[in-house]
Structure formats: C-alpha cells, structure tokens
Backbone as CSV, one residue per row, in Angstrom:
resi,resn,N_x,N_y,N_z,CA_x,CA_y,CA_z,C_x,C_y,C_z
1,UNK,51.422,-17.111,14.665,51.050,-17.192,13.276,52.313,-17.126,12.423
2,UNK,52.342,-17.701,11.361,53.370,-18.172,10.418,53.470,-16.730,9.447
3,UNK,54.345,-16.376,8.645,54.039,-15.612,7.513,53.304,-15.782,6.512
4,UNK,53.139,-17.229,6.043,52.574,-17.728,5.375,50.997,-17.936,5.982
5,UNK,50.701,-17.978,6.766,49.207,-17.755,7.289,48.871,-16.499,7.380
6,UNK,49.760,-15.562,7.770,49.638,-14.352,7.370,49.370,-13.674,6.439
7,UNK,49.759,-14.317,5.061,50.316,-13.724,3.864,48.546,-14.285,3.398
8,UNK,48.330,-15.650,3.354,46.975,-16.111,3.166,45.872,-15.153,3.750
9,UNK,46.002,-15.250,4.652,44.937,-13.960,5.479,44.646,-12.368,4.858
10,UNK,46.164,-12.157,4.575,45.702,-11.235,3.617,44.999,-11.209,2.425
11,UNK,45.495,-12.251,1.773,44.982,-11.965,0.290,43.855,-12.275,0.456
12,UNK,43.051,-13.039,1.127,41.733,-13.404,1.282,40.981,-12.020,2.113
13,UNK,41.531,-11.361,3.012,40.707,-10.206,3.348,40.973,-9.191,1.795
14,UNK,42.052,-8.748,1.376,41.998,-8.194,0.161,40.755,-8.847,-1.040
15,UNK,40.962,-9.958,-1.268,39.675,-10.139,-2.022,38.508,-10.080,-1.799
16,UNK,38.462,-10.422,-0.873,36.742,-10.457,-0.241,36.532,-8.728,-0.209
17,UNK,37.706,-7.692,0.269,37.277,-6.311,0.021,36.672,-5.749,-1.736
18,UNK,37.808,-6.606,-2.716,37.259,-5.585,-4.014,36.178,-6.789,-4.402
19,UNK,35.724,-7.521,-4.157,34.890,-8.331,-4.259,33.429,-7.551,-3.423
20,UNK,33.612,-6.725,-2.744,32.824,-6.006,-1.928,32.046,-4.653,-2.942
21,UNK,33.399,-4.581,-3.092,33.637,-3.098,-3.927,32.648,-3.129,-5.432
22,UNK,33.227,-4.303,-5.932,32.533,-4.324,-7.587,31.460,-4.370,-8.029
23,UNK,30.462,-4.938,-6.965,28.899,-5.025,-7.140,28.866,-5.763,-8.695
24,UNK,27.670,-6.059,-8.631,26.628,-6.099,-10.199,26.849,-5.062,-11.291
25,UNK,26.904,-4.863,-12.374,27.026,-4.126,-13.073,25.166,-3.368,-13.302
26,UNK,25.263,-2.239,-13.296,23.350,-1.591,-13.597,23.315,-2.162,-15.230
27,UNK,22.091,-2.519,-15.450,21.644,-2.642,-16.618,20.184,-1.964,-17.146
28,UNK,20.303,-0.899,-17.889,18.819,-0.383,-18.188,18.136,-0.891,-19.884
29,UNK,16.671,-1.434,-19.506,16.722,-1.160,-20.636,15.506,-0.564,-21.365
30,UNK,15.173,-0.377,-22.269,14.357,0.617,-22.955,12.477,0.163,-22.790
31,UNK,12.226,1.067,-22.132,10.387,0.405,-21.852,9.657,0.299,-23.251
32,UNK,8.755,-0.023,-23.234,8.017,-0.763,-24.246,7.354,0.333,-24.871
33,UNK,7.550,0.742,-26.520,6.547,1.933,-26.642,5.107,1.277,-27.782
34,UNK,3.962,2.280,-27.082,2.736,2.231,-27.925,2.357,3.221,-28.591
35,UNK,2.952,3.222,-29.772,2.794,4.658,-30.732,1.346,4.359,-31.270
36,UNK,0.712,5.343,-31.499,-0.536,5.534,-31.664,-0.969,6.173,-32.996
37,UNK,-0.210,6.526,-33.848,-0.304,6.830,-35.023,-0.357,5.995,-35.894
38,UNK,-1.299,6.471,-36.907,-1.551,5.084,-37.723,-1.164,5.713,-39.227
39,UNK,-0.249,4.795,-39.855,-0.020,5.363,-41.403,-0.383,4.322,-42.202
40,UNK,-0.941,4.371,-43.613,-1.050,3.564,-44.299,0.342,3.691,-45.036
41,UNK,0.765,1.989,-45.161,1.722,1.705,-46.038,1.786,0.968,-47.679
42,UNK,2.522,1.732,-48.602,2.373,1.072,-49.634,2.608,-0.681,-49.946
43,UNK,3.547,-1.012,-48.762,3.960,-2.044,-48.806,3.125,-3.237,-47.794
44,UNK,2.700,-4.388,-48.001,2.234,-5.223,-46.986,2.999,-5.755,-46.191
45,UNK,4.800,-6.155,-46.653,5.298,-6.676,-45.462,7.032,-5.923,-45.926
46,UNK,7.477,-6.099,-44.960,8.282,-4.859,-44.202,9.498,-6.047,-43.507
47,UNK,11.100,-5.728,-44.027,11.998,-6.385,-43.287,12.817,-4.952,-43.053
48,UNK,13.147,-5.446,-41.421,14.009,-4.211,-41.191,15.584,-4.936,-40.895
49,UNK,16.207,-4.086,-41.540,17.877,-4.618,-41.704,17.836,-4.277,-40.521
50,UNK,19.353,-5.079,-39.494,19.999,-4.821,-38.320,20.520,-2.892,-38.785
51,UNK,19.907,-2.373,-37.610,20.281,-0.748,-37.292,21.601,-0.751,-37.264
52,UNK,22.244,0.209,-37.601,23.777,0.294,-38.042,23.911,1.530,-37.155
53,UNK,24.851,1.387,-35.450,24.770,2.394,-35.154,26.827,2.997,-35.242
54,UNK,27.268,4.007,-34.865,28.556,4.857,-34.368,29.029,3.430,-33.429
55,UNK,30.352,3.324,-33.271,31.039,2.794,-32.782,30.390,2.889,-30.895
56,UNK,30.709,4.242,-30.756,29.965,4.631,-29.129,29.349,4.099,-29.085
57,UNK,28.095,3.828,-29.661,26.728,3.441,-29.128,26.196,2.517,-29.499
58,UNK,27.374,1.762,-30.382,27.211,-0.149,-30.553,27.568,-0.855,-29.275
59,UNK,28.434,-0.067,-28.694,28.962,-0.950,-27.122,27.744,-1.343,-25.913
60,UNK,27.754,-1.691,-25.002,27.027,-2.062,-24.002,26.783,-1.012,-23.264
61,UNK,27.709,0.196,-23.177,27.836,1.608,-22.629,26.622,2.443,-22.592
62,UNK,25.844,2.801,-21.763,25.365,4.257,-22.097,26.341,5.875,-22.232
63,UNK,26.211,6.441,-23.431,27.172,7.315,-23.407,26.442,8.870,-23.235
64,UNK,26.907,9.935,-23.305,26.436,11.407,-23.169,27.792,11.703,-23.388
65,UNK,27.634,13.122,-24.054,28.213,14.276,-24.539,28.265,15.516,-23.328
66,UNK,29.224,15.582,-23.297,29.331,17.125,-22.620,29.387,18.040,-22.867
67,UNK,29.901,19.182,-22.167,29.177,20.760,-22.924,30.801,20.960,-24.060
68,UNK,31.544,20.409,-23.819,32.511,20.659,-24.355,32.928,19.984,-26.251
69,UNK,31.703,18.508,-25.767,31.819,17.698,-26.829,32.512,16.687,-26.684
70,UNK,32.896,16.524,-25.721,33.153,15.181,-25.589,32.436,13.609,-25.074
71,UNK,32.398,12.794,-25.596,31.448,11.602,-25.546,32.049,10.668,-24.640
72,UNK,31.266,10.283,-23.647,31.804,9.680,-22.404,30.881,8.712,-22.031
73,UNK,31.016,7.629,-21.502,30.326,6.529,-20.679,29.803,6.938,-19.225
74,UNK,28.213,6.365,-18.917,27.988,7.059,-17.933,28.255,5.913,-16.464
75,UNK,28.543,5.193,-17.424,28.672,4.071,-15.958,27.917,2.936,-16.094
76,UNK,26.378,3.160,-16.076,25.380,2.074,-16.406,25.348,1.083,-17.911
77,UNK,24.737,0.253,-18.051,24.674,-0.015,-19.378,23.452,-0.387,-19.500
78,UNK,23.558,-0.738,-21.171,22.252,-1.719,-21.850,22.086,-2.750,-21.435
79,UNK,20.662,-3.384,-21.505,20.718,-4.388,-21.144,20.541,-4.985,-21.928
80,UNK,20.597,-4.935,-23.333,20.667,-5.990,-24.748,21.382,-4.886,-25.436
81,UNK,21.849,-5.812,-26.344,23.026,-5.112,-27.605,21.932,-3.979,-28.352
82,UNK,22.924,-2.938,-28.354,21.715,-1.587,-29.188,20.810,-1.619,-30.267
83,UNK,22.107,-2.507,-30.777,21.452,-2.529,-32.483,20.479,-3.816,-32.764
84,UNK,20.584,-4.406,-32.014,19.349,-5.495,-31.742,18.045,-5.078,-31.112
85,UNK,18.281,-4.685,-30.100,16.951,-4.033,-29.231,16.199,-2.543,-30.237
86,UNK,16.935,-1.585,-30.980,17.078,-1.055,-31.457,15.653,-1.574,-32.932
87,UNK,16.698,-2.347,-33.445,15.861,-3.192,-34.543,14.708,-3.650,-34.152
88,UNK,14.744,-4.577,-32.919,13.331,-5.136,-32.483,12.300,-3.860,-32.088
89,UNK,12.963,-2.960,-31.863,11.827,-2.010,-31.636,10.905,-0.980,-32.397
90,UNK,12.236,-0.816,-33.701,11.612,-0.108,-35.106,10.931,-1.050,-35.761
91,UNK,11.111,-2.462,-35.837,10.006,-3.315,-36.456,8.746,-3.444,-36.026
92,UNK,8.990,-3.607,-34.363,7.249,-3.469,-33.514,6.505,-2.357,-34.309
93,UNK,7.611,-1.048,-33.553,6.634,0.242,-33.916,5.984,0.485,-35.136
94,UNK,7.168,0.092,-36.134,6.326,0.033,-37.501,5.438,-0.878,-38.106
95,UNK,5.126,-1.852,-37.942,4.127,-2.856,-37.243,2.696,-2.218,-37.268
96,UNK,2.844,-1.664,-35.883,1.821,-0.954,-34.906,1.193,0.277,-35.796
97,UNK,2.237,0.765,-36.147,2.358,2.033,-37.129,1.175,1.872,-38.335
98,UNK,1.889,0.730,-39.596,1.299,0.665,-40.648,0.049,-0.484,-40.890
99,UNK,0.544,-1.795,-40.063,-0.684,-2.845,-40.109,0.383,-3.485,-40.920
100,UNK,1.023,-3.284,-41.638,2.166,-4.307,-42.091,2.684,-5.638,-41.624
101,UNK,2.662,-6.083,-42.087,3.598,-7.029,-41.354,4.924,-6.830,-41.425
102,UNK,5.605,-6.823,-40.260,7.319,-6.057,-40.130,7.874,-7.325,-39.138
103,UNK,9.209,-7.752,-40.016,9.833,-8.716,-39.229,11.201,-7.933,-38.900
104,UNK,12.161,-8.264,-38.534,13.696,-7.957,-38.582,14.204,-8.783,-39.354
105,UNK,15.498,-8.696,-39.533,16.205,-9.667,-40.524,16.736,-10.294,-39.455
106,UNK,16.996,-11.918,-40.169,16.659,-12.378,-41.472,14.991,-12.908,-41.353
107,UNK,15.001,-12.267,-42.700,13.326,-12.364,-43.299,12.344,-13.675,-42.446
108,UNK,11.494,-14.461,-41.514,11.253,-15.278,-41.318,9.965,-16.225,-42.179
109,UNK,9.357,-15.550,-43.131,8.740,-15.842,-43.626,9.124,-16.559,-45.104
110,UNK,8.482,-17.334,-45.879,8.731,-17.968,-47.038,8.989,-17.237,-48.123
111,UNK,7.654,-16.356,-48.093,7.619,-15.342,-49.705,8.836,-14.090,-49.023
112,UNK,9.206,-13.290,-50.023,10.263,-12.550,-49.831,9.489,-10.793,-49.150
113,UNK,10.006,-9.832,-48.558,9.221,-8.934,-47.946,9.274,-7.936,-48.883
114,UNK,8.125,-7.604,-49.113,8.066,-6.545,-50.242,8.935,-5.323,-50.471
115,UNK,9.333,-5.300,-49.084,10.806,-3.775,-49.057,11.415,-4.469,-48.390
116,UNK,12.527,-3.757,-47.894,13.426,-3.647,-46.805,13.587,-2.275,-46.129
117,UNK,13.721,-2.376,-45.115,13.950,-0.739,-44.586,15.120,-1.130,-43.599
118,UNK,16.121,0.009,-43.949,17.632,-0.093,-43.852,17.803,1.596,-42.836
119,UNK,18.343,1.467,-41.579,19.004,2.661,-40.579,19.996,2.913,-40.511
120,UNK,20.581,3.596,-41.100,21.730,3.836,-40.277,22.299,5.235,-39.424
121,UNK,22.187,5.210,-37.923,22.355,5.837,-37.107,23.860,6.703,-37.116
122,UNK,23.554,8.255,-37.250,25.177,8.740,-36.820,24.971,9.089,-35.507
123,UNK,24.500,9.604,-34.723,24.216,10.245,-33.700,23.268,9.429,-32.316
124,UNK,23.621,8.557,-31.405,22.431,8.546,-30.771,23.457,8.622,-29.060
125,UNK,23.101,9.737,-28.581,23.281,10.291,-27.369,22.456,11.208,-26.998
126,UNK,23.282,11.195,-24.954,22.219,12.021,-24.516,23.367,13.421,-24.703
127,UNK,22.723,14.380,-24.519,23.569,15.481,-24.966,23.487,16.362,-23.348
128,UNK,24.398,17.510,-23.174,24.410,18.831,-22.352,23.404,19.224,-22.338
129,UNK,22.674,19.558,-23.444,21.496,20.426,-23.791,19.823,20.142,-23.028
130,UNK,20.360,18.678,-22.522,18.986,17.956,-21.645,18.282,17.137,-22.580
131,UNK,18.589,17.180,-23.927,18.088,16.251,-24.927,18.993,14.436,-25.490
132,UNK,18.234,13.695,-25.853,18.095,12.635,-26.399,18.506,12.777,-27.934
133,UNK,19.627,12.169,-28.316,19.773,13.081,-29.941,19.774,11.632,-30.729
134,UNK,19.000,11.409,-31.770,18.963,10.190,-32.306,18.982,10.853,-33.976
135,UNK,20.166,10.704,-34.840,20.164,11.308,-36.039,20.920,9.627,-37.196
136,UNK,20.224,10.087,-38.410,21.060,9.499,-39.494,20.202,9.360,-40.418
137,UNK,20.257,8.502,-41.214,19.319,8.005,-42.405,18.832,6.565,-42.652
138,UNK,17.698,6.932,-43.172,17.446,5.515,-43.463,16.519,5.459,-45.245
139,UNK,16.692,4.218,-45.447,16.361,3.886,-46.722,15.609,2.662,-46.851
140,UNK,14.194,2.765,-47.890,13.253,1.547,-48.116,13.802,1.053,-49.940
141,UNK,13.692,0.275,-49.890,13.887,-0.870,-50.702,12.784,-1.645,-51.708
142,UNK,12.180,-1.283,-52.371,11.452,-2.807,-52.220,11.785,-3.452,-53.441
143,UNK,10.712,-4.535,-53.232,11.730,-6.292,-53.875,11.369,-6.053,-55.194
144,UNK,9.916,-5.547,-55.800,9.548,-5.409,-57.030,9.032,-3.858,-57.491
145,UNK,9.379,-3.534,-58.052,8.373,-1.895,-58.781,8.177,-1.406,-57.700
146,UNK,7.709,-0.055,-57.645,8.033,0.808,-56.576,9.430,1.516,-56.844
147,UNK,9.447,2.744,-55.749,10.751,3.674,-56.123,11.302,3.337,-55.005
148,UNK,12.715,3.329,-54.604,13.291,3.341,-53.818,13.351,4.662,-52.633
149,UNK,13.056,5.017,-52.293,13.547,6.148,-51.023,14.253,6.394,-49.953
150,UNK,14.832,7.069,-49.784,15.786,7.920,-48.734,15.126,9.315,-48.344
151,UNK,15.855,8.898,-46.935,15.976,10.222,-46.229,16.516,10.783,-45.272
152,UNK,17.175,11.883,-44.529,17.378,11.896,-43.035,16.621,12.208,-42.016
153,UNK,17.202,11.741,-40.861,16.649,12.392,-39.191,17.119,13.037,-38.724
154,UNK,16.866,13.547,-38.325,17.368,14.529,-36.987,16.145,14.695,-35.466
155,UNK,16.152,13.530,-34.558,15.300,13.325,-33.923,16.180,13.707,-31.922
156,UNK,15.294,14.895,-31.468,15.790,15.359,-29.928,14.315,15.086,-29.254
157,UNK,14.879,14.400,-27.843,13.564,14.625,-27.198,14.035,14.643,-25.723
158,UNK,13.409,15.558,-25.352,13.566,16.384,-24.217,14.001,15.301,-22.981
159,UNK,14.760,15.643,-21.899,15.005,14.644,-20.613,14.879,15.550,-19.524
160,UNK,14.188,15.552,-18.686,14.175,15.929,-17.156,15.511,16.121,-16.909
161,UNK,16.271,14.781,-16.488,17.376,14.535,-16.200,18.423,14.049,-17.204
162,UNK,19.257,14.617,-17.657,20.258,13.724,-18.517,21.253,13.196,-18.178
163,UNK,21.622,13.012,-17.040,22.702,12.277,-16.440,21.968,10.890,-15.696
164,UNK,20.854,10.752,-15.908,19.932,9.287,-15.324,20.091,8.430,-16.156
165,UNK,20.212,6.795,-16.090,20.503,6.161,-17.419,19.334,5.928,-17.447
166,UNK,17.902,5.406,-16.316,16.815,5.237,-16.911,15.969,6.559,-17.780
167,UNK,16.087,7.438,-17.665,15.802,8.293,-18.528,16.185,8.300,-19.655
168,UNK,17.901,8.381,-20.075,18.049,8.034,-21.302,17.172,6.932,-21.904
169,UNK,17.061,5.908,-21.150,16.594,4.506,-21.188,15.011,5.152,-22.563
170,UNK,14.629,5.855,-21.638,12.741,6.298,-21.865,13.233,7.208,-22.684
171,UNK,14.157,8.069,-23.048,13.996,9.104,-24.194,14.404,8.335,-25.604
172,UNK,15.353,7.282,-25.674,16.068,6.341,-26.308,14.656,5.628,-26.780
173,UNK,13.711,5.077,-26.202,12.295,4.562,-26.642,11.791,5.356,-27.308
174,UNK,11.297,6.836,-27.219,10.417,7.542,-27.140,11.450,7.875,-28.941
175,UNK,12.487,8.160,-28.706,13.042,8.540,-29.762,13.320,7.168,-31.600
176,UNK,13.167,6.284,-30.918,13.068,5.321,-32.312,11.427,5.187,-32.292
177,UNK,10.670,5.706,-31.698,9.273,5.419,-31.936,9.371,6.954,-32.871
178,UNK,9.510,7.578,-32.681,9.491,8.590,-33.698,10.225,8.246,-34.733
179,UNK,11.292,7.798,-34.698,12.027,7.569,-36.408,11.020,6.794,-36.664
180,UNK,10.084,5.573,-36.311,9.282,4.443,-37.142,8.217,5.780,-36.830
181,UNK,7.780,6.515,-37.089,6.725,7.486,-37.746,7.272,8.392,-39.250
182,UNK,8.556,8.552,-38.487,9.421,9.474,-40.085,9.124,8.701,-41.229
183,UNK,9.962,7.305,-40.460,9.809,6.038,-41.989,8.985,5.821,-42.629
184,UNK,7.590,6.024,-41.715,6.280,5.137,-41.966,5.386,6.194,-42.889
185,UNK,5.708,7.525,-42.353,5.151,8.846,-43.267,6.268,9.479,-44.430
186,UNK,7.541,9.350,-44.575,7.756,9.619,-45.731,8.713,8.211,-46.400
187,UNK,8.784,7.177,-46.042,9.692,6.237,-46.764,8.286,4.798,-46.974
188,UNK,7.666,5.241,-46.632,5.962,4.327,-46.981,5.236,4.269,-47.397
C-alpha cells in the first residue's frame, strides 16, 4: 500500500466515524392543547401579534436554569421556531377559549380585527425548582372604542422531570394555554 492509499483510507474511516457519532439532531415539539374554559369576549375577532420571546428562548434550543442561575441548552430542540408555534398556539387557545375568531398576524381576513393582542415573554424556562416558568406581559388593543389593557404573568407549572425535553415540551403547552385564559379573563 502506497501512503497515499493510506492517507485516503484514513480519512474515509475518520469520516465515516464522526459521521457515526453525530446522529439526527432530537426535535420536540409541543402537543396539542384543549382548554376547556370558556370566556366571553368583548371583542368578535382577535389578531395575535408574533410572541416576542428573550433571546434564549427565540433559538431552536431547549434551555433550563440551574440551581445556581445559570441558563443552559439541554441538548434537544424545537421543532418549529418558538415564537411561531408559540403564536399559533395562543391564537387556537384563545379561539377555543372565547368563540372569537383569532387569527395570528398578518390579519387574514378583509375587515380589520377588532383588537390585537400583543406578548411579550421575559421568562420562558424550565427551572431547578421542577417547574415550567413562562412570565411577561401582554397587551389588547382594539381598532375602535374600547379601552386598551395591560397586564402581567407570572405562569409555573409543575414537571415530573425537568431535565426531559418532552416534558418541557407538555409543560411549555400546558403553560401558554394558561396565559390564553389570563388574556381571555382579564384583557377580554
């Protein structure tokens, strides 16, 4: 054997090893929620601005906090961008919620949506503590008469496991189905 057949041989067993190594990347993503609470809304139709989340938890990353406070990637990721899946899911719920009609932006309908309802997320990790922490504010809008409103969250919900990304996955659901109840009972 030549060096040069040699040298080939290697790099091809070397690749084919981290090629071994790298796998698929995990992707989780958030199960489907059926909130069951029903609010009446002042408004008939409902646009929800793109969710505005922290730098951390705009990425593809699932992140958690440690006991120390520091915010770290757990390895796994999303399997759609946060603040999209995020949005599509506070519009369902609130939807489901009020009987409204709730689109995301941009508006798809002709006539203009009687509010807007606007998130913006400081907080959404899994924490030390075994909880799901989903915090910030959000604000309704609407297009004609009517008052404007604000308010904050502060939304934890419990995890079996907090180092699982499908769990985060299910507390991460469980937890914007509750902000579209906050919204729907005091910004509605």
């Amino acid at each position: 054997m030549t060096h040069r057949t040699t040298g080939f041989l290697f790099i091809a067993l070397a690749a084919g090893t981290l090629a071994a190594c790298g796998g698929p990347d995990q992707r989780f993503a958030t199960p489907a929620s059926t909130p069951t609470v029903r609010v009446a809304s002042a408004y008939p139709t409902l646009e929800v601005v793109e969710v505005t989340l922290p730098l951390y938890a705009a990425s593809e990353e699932i992140y958690a906090a440690d006991a120390g406070g520091a915010i770290t990637p757990l390895g796994p990721l999303w399997a759609d961008d946060p603040a999209r899946a995020m949005t599509l899911q506070l519009s369902r719920d609130l939807g489901q919620i009020t009987g409204a009609t709730v689109a995301p932006e941009p508006w798809p309908y002709r006539e203009y949506a009687a509010a807007k309802v606007d998130v913006r997320i400081e907080d959404m990790l899994a924490t030390d503590a075994g909880t799901f922490r989903l915090a910030g504010q959000y604000f309704v809008a609407p297009d004609e008469g009517g008052r404007n409103r604000s308010g904050s969250f502060s939304i934890e919900v419990p995890m079996a496991t907090p180092d699982s990304a499908a769990t985060i996955a299910a507390a991460r659901s469980a937890a914007v189905s509750q902000l579209a109840e906050t919204v729907a009972r005091r910004g509605l």
